[in-house]
C-alpha positions, 0 to 999 in steps of 0.5 A: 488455517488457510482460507480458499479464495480471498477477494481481489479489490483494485482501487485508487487512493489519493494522496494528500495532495489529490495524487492519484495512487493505484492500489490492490486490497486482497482479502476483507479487513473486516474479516481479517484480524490482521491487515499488512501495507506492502510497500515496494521496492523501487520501480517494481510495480504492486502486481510484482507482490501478488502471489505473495498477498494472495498467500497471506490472505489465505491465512486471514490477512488482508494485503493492500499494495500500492504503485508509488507515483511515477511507476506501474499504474500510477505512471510514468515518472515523467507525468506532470503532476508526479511531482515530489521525488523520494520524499513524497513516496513515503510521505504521501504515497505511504501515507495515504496507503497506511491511512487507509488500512488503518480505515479499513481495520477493525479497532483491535486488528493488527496492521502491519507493514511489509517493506522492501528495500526501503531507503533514506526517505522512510526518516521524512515519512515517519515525521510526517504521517498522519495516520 
């Protein structure tokens, strides 16, 4: 069943350490049943993921995208404070993104991830989330 519009949120999350992460929620998780983290291919900024999480949304699914540190609107690379390298993207900037869909999820809605081109760091990133 597709849903006609689904609401568009800009936010800044902050990884844990105070990075500032600019990130996208389609849709509402409280009226969702599922929420999905797209987590994006390397130097491709989360308005590339757009028109995808608008179409999951119109099928109930609540879509948050994020810019990892040092691209889109979480940059340029060259900032001072973008500091971390690979490592950080997936155990900071994956994480606070993940932490927060799980905030925003009902206790029984699904949470789901979505990446693309993921590489050797997602390994650090799993030993190190919180979530």
């Amino acid at each position: 069943m597709s849903k006609p519009h689904s609401p568009i949120k800009e936010l800044i999350l902050e990884a844990k350490d105070g990075f500032p992460l600019a990130a996208t929620l389609y849709g509402v998780p409280a009226e969702a049943g599922k929420i999905a983290v797209i987590a994006p291919a390397l130097g491709m900024p989360r308005k590339s993921y757009s028109r995808f999480a608008q179409h999951l949304s119109k099928f109930g699914i609540s879509v948050l995208t994020l810019d990892y540190r040092g691209f889109g609107d979480a940059g340029p690379a060259w900032r001072d404070d973008a500091k971390g390298g690979f490592t950080a993207l997936g155990s900071l900037d994956l994480d606070a993104a993940l932490a927060y869909a799980n905030e925003q999820a009902l206790h029984d809605s699904e949470l789901l991830f979505i990446g693309h081109v993921l590489v050797r760091w997602c390994s650090e990133w799993r030993r190190t989330t919180s979530w």
